[in-house]
C-alpha positions in Angstrom: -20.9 16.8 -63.0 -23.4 18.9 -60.5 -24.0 16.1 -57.9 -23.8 17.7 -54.4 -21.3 15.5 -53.2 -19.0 16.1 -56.3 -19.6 19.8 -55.5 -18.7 20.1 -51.9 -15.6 17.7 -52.3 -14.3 20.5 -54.9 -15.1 23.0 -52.6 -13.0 21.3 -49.9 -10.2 20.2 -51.8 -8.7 23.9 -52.6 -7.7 26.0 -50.1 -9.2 29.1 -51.3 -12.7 28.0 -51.6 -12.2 25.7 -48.2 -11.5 29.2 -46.8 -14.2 30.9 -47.4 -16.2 28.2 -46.8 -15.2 27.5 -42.9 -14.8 31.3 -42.9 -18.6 31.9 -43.5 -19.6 29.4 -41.3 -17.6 30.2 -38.4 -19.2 34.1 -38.5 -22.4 32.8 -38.7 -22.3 30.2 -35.6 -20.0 33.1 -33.5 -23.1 35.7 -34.0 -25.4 32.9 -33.0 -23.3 32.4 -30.0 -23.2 36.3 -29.2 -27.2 36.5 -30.0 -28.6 33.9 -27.5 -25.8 34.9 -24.7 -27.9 38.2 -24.8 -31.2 36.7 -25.1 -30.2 34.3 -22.1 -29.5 37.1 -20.2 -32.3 39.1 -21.0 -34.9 36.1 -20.3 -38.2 37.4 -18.7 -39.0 36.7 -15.2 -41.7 34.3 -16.2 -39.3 32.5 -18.5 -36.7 32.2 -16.1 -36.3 28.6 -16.6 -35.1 28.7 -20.1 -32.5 31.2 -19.7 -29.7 28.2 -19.0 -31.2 26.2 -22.1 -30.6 29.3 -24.5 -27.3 29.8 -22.9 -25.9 26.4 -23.8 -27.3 27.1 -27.4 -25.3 30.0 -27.5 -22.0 28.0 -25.8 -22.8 25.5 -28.7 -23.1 27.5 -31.2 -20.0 29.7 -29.9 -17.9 25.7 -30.3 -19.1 25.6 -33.1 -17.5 28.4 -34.1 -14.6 27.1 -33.0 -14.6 24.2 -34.6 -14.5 25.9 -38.2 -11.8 28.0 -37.2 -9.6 24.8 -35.9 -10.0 23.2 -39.6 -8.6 26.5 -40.9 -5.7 26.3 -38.9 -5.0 22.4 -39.3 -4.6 23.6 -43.1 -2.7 26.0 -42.3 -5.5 28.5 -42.9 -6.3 32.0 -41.8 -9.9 33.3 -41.9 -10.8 35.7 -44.6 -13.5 38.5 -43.9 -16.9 37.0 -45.3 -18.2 39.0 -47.8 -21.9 41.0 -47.0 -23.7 39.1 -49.4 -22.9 35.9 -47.9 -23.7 37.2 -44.3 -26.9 34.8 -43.5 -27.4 36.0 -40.0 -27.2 39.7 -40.8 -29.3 39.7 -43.8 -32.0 37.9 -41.8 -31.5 40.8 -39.1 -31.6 43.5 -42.2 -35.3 41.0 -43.3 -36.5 42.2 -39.8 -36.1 38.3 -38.6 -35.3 37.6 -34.9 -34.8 39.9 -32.0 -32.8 42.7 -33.4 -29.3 43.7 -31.9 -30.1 47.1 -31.1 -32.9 45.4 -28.4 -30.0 42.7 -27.3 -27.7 45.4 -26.8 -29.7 47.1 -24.5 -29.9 45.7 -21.0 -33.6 45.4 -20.6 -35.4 42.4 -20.3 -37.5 40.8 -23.1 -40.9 40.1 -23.2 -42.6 36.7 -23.7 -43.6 37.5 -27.3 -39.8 38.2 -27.7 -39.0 35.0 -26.8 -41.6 33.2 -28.7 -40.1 35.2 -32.0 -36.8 34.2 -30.9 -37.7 30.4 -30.8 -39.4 30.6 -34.2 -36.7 32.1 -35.7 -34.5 29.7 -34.2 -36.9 26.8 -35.3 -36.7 27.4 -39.0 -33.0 28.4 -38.9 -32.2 25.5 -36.9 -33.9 23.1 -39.4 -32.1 24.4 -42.1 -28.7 24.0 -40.5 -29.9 20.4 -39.1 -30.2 19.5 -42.8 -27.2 20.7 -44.0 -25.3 19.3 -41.4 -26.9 15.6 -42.1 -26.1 16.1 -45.7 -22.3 17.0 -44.8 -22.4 13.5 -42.5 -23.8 11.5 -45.4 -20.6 12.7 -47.8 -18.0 13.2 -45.5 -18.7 11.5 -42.0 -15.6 9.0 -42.8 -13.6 11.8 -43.5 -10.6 12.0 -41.2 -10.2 15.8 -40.8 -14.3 16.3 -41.5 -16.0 13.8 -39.6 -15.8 14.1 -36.3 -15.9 18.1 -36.3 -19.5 17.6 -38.5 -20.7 14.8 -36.5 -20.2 16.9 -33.5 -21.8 20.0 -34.8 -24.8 17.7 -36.5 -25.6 16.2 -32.9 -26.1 19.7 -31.8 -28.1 21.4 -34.6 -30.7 18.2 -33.7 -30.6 19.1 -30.3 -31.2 22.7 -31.0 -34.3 21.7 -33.6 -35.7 19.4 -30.5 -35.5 22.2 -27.9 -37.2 24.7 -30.3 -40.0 22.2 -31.4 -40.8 21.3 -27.7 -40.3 24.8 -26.5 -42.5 26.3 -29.0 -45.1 23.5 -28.3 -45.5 24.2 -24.7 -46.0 28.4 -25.1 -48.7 27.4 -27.7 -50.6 25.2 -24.9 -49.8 28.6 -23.0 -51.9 31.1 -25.3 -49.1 32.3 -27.8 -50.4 29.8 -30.2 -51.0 32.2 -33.0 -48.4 34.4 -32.5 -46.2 31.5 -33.2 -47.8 30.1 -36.5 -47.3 33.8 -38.1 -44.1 34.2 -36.8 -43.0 30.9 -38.2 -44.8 31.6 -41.9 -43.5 34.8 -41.8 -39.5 33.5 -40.8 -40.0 30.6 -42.8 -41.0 32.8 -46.1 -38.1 35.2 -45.6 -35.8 32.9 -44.4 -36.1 31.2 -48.1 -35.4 34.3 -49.7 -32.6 34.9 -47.6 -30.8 31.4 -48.5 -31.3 31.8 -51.9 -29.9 34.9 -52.2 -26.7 34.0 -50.0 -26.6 30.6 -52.1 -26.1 32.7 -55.0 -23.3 34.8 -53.9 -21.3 32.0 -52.2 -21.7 29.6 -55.0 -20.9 32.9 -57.1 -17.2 33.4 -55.4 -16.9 29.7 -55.4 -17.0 29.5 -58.9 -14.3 32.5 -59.5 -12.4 30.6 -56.9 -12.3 27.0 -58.9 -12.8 29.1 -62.4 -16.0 26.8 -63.5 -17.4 27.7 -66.8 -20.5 29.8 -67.7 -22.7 26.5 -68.2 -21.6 25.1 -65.0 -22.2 28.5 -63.0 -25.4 28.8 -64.5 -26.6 25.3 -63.8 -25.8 25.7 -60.1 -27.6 29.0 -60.3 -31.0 28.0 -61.7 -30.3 24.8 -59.0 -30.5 27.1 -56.4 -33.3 29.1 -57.6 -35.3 26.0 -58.3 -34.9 25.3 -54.5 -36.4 28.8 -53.5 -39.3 28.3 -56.4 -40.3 25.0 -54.9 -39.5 26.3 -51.0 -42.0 29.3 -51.8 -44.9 26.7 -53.7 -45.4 25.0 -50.4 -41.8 23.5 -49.4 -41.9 26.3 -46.8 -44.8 24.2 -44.7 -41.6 21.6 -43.3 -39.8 24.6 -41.6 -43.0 25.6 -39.5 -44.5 22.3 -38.4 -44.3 21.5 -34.7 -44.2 18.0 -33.5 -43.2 16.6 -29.9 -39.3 15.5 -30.7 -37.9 12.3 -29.5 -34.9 13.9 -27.8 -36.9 15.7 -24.7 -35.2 18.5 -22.6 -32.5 18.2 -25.2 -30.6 21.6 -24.0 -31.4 20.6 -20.2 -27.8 19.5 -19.5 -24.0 21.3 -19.7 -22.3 21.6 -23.7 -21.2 19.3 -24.7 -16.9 20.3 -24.9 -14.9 19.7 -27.7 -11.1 20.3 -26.4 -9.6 18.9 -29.7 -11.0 21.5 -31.6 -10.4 24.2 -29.0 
């Protein structure tokens, strides 16, 4: 009855919920898109050479958008204002996570420890969004209106993870070493609390959407909040480890385009 496959299929299968669903995620990736545009253009002099990496993140992340939006539309589908409590990227803003917008708003450059919290943040974000996207290709990666939009976006969130990993490794061989493990503890802690919370209010309106019993709602609940206990006990230590990825300079090329999602 609560097996995350079973779940997500449910989820897909009515319109409603698959609305909200693509809905949230789309407004998530486009304010990833608009974030490292400005970070790109805001790159430090002595950074210079990873302003065109960040910028195909953003253009990635900006498809990505994209992508969500075109399943809407091939079901006929209009995008529904995502509720606050199931905004990830702003409540991690409101957390004090990242670069905040009023500093990418304002056309002055950023300074190396800027960039080092940026690719922190990214690095824990980035592995939580790798994950889900594998789990989404286990379940639906035969799927013929799924797969290929999640296998595209689940090549992309690896690349991002790689790029942060190998990033973040060469501006701790640079001196920023420590700044980076307390920036990553410190992401990684809130970043937990964040999820949980938005895990809570999505799976909340998903289950007024499909009308799923108290018992049900309640399993999913404690579930979630099982996740964060665990996450918070020492599950936290995989979103802040740094190892040398197998995919090297995996930004250093154009975006990838996907014109059938366009």
């Amino acid at each position: 009855m609560l097996s995350a496959k079973k779940l997500f299929q449910e989820i897909l299968d009515n319109d409603e919920s698959f609305r909200l669903f693509c809905s949230i995620a789309a407004s998530g990736e486009a304010q990833g898109g608009w974030e490292n545009g400005r970070i790109a253009a805001l790159v430090p002099e002595s950074q210079r050479a990873l302003a065109p990496k960040i910028a195909r993140h953003g253009a990635d992340e900006d498809k990505h958008g994209r992508i969500f939006n075109a399943l809407l539309r091939r079901r006929g589908l209009d995008p529904v204002e995502i509720p606050r409590e199931t905004d990830y990227t702003m409540l991690l803003e409101a957390r004090g996570i990242g670069l905040a917008h009023d500093k990418l708003r304002r056309d002055e450059p950023l300074t190396e420890r800027d960039i080092v919290i940026y690719l922190a943040h990214s690095r824990v974000t980035e592995q939580r969004a790798a994950g889900q996207m594998a789990q989404l290709c286990r379940y639906f990666g035969d799927d013929p209106l799924l797969g290929r939009a999640i296998g595209m976006i689940s090549g992309d969130e690896d690349n991002h993870l790689a790029y942060c990993h190998e990033e973040l490794l060469r501006l701790a061989t640079a001196g920023h070493g420590r700044t980076i493990q307390r920036a990553l503890k410190e992401c990684a802690l809130a970043e937990s609390r964040v999820h949980r919370d938005v895990g809570l209010a999505v799976m909340a309106r998903m289950g007024r959407i499909l009308g799923w019993s108290r018992v049900r709602a309640a399993l999913l609940a404690a579930g979630i909040r099982a996740l964060y206990v665990f996450e918070r006990l020492g599950g936290w230590r995989r979103m802040v480890a740094l190892r040398m990825p197998e995919r090297r300079d995996a930004l250093g090329g154009p975006a990838t385009p996907a014109p059938e999602f366009a």
